[in-house]
N, C-alpha and C positions, 0 to 999 in steps of 0.2 A: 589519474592516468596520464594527464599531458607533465606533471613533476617528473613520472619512470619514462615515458618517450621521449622526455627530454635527455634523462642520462644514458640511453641506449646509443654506442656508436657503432653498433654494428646494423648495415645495411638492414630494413623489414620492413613488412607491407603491414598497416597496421587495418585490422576491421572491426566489428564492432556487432555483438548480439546482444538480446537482453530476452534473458530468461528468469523464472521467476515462481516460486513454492510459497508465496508468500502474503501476495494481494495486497490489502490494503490493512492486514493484519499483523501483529508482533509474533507469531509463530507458525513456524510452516504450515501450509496444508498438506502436503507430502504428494499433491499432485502438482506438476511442470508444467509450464507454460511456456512456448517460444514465442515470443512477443513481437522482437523483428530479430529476422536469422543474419547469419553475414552475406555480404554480395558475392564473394573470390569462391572459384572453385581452389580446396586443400586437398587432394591425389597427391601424395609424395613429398608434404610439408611438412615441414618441421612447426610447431605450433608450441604457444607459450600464452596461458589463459593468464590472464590477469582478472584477478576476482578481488571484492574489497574487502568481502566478509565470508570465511567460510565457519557457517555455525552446523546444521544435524549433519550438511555434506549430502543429502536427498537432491539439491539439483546439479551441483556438480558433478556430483554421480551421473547424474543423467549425462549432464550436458557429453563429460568425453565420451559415454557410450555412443553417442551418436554422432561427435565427431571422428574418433577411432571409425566408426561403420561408414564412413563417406572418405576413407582410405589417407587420412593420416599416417607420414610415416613415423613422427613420435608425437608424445604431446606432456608438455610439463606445467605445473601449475605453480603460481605465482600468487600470494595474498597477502592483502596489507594485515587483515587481523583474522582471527581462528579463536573460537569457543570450545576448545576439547573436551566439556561438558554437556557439552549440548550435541555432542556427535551420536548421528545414528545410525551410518555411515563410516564406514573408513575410507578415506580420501588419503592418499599420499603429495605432501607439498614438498614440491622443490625450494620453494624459495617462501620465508616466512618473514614479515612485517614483525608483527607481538601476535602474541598470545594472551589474551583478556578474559577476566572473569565474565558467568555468564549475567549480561548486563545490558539492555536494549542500550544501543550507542548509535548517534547521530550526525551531523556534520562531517564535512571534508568529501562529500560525496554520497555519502550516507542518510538514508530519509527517513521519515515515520509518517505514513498518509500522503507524500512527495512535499512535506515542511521539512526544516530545518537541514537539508542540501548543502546550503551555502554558508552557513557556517565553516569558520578559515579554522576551525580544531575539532575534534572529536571528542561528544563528552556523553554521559550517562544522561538517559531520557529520564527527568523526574518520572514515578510510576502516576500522578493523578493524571498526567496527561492521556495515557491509555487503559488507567485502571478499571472505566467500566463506571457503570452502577454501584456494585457493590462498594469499589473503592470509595466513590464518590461520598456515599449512606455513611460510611467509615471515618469518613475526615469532618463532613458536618459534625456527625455525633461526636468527635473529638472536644471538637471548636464549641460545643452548646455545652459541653461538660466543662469545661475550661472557664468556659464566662456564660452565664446562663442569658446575660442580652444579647447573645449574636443568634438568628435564624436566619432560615431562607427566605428570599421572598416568594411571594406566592407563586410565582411561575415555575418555581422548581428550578432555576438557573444555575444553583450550585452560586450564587454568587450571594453572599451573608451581609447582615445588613452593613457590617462595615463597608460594603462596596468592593472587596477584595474575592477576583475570582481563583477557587479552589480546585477548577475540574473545568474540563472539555476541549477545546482546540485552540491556543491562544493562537494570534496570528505571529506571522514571522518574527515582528518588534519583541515579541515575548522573551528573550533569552533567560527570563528564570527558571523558563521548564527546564533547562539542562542544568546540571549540576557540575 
């Protein structure tokens, strides 16, 4: 956001909502959330969303329905990347970033669980990081078919006795989760 306020020279008030289909999960839940709304009354503004990620388009959808109903006089959309596979929604962009396979993507703004933010690029979320269980049962049994000396230790940590973790939430230092 502050890279495109930086190259705006035309006069704007800039504000700031955070709405959200999403939680603490990798796929919508297809209910919205206004999270915090903006502070300015918009009666007879011109508006220009700046979104980083428009993937099914469920809360964008939302969102200008309810700012059109609080009497916008236009409203145009602005996003850095777009999943047009993942649409379940049709959303009209004015203005497009790229177009991405559908691929859970992280950093430059972009989070999973609110990790990986601050990363200075955008890259694909390795899948063990949010595969679940099932993934998880998946990559051990890989790893014990591969070399039959590696198991879990008894706590179930996903982490094999080489010492190398396979699954769960690395901390920040982690950048092997992205790819």
């Amino acid at each position: 956001m502050a890279d495109l306020t930086r190259a705006i020279d035309t006069p704007c008030n800039v504000d700031f909502m955070v709405v959200s289909s999403y939680g603490k999960g990798t796929k919508t839940s297809g209910e919205v959330q206004i999270i915090k709304d903006i502070a300015q009354p918009i009666d007879g503004r011109d508006l220009l969303i700046v979104e980083d990620i428009l993937d099914s388009g469920v809360t964008l959808h939302y969102l200008m329905q309810i700012l059109a109903a609080r009497g916008a006089n236009s409203i145009r959309l602005c996003t850095l990347l777009s999943k047009p596979e993942r649409r379940k929604i049709q959303v009209d962009v004015d203005y497009l970033g790229f177009e991405i396979p559908d691929e859970f993507v992280v950093g430059y703004g972009l989070d999973y669980a609110e990790k990986y933010r601050n990363l200075p690029y955008i890259g694909i979320l390795k899948p063990y990081v949010y595969g679940g269980e099932e993934f998880r049962e998946e990559v051990l049994n890989r790893f014990e078919r591969q070399n039959e000396r590696l198991r879990p230790l008894p706590d179930h940590t996903g982490v094999p006795a080489g010492g190398r973790q396979l699954c769960g939430q690395p901390d920040t230092a982690d950048r092997n989760a992205v790819l």
